[in-house]
C-alpha positions as CSV (number, residue, x, y, z in Angstrom):
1,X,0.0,0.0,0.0
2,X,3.0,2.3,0.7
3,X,4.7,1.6,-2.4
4,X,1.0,2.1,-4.3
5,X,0.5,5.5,-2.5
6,X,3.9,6.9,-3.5
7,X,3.3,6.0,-6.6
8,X,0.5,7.6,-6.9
9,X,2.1,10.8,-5.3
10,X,5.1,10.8,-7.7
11,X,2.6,10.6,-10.9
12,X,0.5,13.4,-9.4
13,X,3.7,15.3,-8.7
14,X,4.9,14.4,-12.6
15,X,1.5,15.7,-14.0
16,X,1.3,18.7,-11.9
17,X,5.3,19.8,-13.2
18,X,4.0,18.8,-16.7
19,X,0.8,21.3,-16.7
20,X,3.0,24.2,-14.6
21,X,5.0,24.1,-17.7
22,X,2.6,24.0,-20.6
23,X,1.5,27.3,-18.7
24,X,4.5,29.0,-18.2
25,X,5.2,27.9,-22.2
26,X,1.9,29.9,-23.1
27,X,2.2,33.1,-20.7
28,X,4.0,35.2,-23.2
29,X,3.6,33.6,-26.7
30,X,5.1,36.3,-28.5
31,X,7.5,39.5,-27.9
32,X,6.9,42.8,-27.9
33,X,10.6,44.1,-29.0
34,X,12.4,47.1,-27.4
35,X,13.1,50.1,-29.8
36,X,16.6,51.5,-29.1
37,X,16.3,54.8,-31.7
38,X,13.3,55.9,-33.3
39,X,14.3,58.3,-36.6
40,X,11.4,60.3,-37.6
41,X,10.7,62.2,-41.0
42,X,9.1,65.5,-41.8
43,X,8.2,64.1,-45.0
44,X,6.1,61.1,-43.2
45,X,6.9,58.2,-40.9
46,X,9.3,56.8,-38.8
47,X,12.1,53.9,-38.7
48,X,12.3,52.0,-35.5
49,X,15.3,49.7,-34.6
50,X,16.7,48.3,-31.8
51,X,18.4,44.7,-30.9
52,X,17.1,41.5,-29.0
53,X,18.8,38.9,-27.7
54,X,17.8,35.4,-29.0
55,X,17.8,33.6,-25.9
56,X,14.9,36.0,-24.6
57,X,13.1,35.7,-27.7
58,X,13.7,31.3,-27.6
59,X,11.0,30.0,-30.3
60,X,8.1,33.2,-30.1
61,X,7.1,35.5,-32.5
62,X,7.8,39.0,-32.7
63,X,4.9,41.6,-32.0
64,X,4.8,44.9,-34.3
65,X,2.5,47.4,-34.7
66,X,-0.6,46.7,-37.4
67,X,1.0,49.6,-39.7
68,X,4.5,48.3,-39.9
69,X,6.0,48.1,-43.2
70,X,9.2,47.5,-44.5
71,X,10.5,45.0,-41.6
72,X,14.1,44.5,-42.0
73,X,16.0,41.5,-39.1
74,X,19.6,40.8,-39.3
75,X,22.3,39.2,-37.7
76,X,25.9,39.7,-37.8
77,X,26.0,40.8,-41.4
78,X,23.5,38.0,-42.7
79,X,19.8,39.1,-43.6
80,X,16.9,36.9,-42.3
81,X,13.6,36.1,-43.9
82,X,11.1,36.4,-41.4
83,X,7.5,34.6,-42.4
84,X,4.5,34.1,-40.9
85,X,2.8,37.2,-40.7
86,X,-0.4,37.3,-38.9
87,X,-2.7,40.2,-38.4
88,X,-4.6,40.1,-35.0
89,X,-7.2,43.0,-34.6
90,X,-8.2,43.8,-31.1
91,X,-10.6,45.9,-30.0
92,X,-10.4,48.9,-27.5
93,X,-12.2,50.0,-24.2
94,X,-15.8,50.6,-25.1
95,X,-15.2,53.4,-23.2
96,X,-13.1,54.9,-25.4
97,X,-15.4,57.5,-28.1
98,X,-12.5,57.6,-31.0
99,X,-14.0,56.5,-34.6
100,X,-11.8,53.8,-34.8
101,X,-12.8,51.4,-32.3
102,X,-10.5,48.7,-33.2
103,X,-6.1,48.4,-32.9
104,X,-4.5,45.4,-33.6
105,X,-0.7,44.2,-34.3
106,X,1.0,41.6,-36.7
107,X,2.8,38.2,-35.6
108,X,6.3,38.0,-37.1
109,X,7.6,34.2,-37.3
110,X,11.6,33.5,-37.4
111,X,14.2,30.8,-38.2
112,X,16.5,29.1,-35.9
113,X,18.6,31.8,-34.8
114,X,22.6,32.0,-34.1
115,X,24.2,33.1,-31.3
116,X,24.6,37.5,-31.2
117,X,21.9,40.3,-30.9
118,X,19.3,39.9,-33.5
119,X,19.1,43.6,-34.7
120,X,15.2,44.6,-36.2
121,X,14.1,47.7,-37.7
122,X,11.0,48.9,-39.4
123,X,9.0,51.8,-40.7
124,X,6.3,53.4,-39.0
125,X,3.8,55.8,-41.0
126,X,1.9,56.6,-37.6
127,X,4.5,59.0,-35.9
128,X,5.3,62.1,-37.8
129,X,6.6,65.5,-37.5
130,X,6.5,69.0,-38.6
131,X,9.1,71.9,-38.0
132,X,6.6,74.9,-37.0
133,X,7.9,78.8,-35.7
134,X,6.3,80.6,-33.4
135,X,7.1,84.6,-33.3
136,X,6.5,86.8,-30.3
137,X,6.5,90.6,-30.7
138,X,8.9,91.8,-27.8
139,X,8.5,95.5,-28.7
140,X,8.4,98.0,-31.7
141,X,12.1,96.6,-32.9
142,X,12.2,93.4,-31.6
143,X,10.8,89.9,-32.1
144,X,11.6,86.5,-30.0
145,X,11.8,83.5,-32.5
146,X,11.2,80.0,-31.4
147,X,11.7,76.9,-33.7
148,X,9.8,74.1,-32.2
149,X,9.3,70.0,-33.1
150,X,6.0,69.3,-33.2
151,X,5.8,65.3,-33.1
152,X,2.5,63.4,-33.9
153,X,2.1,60.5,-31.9
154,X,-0.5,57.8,-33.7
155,X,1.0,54.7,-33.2
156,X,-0.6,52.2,-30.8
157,X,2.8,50.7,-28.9
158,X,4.7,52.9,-26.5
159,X,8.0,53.8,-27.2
160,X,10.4,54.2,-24.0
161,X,13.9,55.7,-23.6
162,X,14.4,56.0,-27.1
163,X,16.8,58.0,-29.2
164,X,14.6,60.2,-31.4
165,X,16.2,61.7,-34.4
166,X,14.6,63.9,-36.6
167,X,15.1,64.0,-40.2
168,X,14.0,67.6,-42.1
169,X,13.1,66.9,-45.6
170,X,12.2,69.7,-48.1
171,X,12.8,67.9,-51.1
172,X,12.4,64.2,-51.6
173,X,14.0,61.7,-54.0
174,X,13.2,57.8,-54.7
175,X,17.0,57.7,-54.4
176,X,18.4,59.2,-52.0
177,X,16.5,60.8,-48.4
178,X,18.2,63.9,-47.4
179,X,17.6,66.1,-44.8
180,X,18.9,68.2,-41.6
181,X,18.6,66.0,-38.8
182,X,18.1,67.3,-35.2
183,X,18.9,64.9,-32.1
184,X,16.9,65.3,-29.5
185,X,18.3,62.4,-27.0
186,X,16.2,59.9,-25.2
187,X,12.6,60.1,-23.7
188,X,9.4,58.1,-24.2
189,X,6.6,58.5,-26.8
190,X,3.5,57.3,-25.5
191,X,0.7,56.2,-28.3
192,X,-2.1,59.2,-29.6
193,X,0.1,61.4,-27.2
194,X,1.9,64.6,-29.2
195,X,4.8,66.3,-27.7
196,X,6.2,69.8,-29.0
197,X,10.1,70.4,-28.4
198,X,12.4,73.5,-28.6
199,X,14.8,73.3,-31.1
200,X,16.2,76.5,-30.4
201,X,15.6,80.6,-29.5
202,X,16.5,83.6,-30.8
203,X,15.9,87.3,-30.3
204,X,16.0,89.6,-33.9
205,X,15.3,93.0,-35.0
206,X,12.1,93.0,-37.4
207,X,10.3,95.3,-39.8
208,X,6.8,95.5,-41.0
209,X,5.6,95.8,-44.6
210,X,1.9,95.8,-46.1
211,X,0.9,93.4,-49.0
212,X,-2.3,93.4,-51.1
213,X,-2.9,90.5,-53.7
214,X,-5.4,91.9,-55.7
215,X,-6.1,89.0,-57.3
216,X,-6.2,86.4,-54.9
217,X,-8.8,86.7,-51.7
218,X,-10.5,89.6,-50.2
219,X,-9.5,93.3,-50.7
220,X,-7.7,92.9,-47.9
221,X,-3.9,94.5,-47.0
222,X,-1.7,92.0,-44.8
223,X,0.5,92.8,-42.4
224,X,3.8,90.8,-42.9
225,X,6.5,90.4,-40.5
226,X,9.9,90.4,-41.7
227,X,13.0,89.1,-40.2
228,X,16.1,87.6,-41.4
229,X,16.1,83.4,-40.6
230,X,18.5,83.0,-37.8
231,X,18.3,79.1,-37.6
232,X,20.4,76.7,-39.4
233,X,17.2,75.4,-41.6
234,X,15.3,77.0,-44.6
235,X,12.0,77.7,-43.5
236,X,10.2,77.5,-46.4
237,X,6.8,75.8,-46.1
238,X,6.6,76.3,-42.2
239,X,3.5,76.5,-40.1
240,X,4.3,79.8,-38.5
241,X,2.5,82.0,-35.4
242,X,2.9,85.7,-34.9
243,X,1.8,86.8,-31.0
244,X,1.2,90.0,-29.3
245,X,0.7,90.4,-25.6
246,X,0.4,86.6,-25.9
247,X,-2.7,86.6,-28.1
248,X,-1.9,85.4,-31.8
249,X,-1.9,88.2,-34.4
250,X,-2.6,85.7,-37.2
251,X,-1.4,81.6,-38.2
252,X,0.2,80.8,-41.5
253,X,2.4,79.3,-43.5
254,X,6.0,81.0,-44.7
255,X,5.5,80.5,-48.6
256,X,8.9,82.2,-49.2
257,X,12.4,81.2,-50.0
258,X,13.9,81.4,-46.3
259,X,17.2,80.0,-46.3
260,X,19.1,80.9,-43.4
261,X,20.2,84.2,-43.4
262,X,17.3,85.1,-46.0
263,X,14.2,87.3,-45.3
264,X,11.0,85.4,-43.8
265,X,7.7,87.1,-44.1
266,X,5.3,86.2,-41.2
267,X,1.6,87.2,-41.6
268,X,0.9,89.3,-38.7
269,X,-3.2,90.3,-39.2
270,X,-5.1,92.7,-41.0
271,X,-4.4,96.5,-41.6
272,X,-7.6,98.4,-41.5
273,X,-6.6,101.6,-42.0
274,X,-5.3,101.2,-45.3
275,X,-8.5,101.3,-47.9
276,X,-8.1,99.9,-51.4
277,X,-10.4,100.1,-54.6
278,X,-10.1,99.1,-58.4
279,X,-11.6,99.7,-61.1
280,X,-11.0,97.7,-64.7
281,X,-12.8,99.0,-68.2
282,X,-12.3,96.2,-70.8
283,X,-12.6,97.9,-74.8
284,X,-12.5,95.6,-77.8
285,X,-11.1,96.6,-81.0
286,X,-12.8,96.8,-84.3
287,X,-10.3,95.0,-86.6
288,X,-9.0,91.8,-86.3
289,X,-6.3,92.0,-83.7
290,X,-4.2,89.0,-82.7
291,X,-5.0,90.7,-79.2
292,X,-8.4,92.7,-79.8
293,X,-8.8,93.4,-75.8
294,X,-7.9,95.7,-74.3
295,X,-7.8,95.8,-70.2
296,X,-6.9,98.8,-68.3
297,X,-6.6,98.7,-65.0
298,X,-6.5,101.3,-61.8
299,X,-5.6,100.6,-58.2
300,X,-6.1,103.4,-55.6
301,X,-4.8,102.9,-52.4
302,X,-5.6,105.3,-49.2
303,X,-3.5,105.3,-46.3
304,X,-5.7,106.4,-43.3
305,X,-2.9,106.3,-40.5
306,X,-0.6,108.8,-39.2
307,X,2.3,107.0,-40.5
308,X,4.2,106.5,-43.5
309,X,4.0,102.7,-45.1
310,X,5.4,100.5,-47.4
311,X,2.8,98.5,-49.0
312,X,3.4,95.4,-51.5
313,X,1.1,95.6,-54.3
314,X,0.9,91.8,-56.1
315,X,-1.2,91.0,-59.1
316,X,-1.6,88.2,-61.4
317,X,0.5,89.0,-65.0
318,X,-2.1,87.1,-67.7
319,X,-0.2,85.3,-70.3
320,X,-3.1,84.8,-72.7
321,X,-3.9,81.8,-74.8
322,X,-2.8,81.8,-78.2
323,X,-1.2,84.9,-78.4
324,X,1.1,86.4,-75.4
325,X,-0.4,89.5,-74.0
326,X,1.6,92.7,-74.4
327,X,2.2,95.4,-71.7
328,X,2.0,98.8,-71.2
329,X,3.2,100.4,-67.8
330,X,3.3,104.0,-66.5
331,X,5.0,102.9,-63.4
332,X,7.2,99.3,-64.3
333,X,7.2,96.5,-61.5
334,X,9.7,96.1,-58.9
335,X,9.6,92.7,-59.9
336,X,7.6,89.9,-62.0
337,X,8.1,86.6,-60.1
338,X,6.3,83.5,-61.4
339,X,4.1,85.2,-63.8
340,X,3.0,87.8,-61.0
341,X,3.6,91.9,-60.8
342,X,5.0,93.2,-57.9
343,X,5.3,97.0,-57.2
344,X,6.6,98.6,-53.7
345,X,4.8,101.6,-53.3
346,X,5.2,104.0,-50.4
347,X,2.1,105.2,-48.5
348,X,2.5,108.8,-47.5
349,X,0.3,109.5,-43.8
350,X,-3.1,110.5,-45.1
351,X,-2.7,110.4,-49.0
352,X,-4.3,108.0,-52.0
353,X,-2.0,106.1,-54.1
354,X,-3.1,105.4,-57.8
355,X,-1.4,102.6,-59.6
356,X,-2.3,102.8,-63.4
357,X,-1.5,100.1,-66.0
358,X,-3.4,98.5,-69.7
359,X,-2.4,95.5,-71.3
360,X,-3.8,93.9,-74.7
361,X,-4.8,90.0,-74.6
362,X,-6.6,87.4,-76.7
363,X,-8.5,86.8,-73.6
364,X,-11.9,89.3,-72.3
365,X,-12.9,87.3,-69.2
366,X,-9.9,87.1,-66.3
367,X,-10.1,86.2,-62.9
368,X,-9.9,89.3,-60.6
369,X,-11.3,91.5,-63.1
370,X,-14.9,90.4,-63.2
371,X,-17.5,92.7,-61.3
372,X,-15.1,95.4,-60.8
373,X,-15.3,96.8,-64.6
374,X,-17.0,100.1,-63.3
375,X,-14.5,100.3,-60.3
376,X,-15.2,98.1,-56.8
């Protein structure tokens, strides 16, 4: 009977161990692998990378995010083909009111692995980042610039004690990704959480000037901030803030070349007491001109203030269709970038500015010029 009993105590023993370690085989099927450096790209998405060791990962599957693309595992200097991939959705806290209801990631199978780190990296599309610059008005001369790193956290995984880079891209290639890189050192990204650093401060001297595209928008005149770029990165194509008494003036985006050193213009609001009206008259001729219209134009500016003002006066040059249009000025542009006219014309305090010119087209009807052929 003794014998029987410890029997039947070593076989309960035996089973027991056995089922312990079926469940400690299935408590972490796959891994979740540690990012080391994240390198993010203005132009869109992210490559993570990082290293794991083999003995931690034994026979599981990697874990990556649902949007990873271009997955990339190596050791030594051998490439591996990973296989098995396998989609899992999951679906979040009811309590949670975003559209998208559901995340999920994708199971990444492996080979036998050698001995050494098995280094991974992939790209990301759901972290992103753009360069904006925000501009406070210190007084009448001066204005504090400050380049910040805007970085859009969508991705579902958190990201901890990483090396972020970013990469600046203002021109992309299928060849070659270029770009003026910032390193920011190592913090943690946590998922649908944005972060905003400083990438640097200065304090310039600025000027005002007053711009009026008469053939874009409203009648309105703009208020532009200008200051040289003191940064070591073109600005072109920046979201940009101006602030006053810490209330933004106006939001935009710096449309200029702005390489460093250059001017930037930064939209700064509305000037109301400048006043502008137009008038065009539109005559056809009798015989049969190559360019039998004839559009002549008038722009009357008022200057309201107290002060004297430079104001940028932009309108679209018309080409025509068939024929080119010629020309005539009483007062040339200052300049005739990308098939516009640009004039600088100084506002005395008080006093109306007329701006005459005619040109002759193969064209009648012209954007801008429609409704305002008795003045407006």
């Amino acid at each position: 009977m003794v014998k029987a009993r410890q029997l039947c105590l070593v076989s309960f023993f035996l089973l027991a161990s056995a089922t312990c370690a079926d469940q400690q085989e299935t408590v972490a099927p796959d891994m979740v692998p540690v990012a080391k450096s994240i390198t993010i790209y203005s132009a869109g998405g992210s490559v993570i990378s990082g290293a794991i060791d083999p003995a931690a990962l034994r026979a599981r599957r990697l874990r990556l995010p649902a949007s990873v693309e271009a997955i990339n595992l190596s050791q030594g200097d051998q490439s591996l083909k990973w296989f098995t991939v396998q989609a899992i959705e999951t679906k979040k806290d009811a309590s949670d009111t975003k559209k998208d209801a559901t995340e999920g990631y994708k199971l990444i199978g492996l080979p036998s692995l050698n001995p050494g780190p098995l280094k991974f990296n992939y790209a990301l599309p759901d972290i992103t980042w753009t360069l904006q610059l925000k501009a406070e008005i210190v007084d009448p001369k001066s204005v504090s610039l400050q380049l910040l790193a805007a970085v859009n956290m969508n991705a579902s995984e958190p990201y901890r004690k990483c090396d972020v880079t970013l990469v600046l891209n203002n021109s992309l290639s299928v060849e070659k990704l270029s770009g003026f890189t910032f390193a920011l050192g190592s913090f943690d990204l946590y998922p649908h959480r944005n972060i905003t650093y400083s990438l640097g401060n200065k304090v310039m001297e600025y000027s005002s000037i007053r711009e009026w595209n008469a053939y874009a928008g409203k009648d309105e005149v703009h208020v532009l901030l200008q200051v040289k770029n003191p940064f070591s990165v073109p600005l072109n194509q920046t979201s940009s803030s101006v602030e006053a008494n810490r209330i933004i003036v106006e939001s935009g985006t710096i449309s200029n070349d702005s390489r460093p050193g250059e001017l930037v213009s930064l939209p700064a609001g509305i000037d109301d007491t400048i006043s502008t009206f137009r008038s065009v008259k539109i005559t056809e001729a009798t015989d049969k001109s190559a360019l039998p219209f004839n559009h002549r134009i008038s722009y009357d500016i008022t200057n309201r203030s107290a002060q004297e003002k430079t104001l940028r006066l932009v309108t679209y040059r018309v080409l025509g269709q068939e024929h080119r249009s010629v020309y005539h000025f009483k007062q040339p542009p200052d300049a005739t970038p990308e098939n516009t006219l640009v004039w600088m014309l100084k506002l005395e305090p008080g006093s109306t500015h007329t701006l005459e010119y005619d040109y002759d087209a193969d064209i009648k009807d012209v954007e801008g010029e429609n409704g305002f052929e008795q003045g407006g």
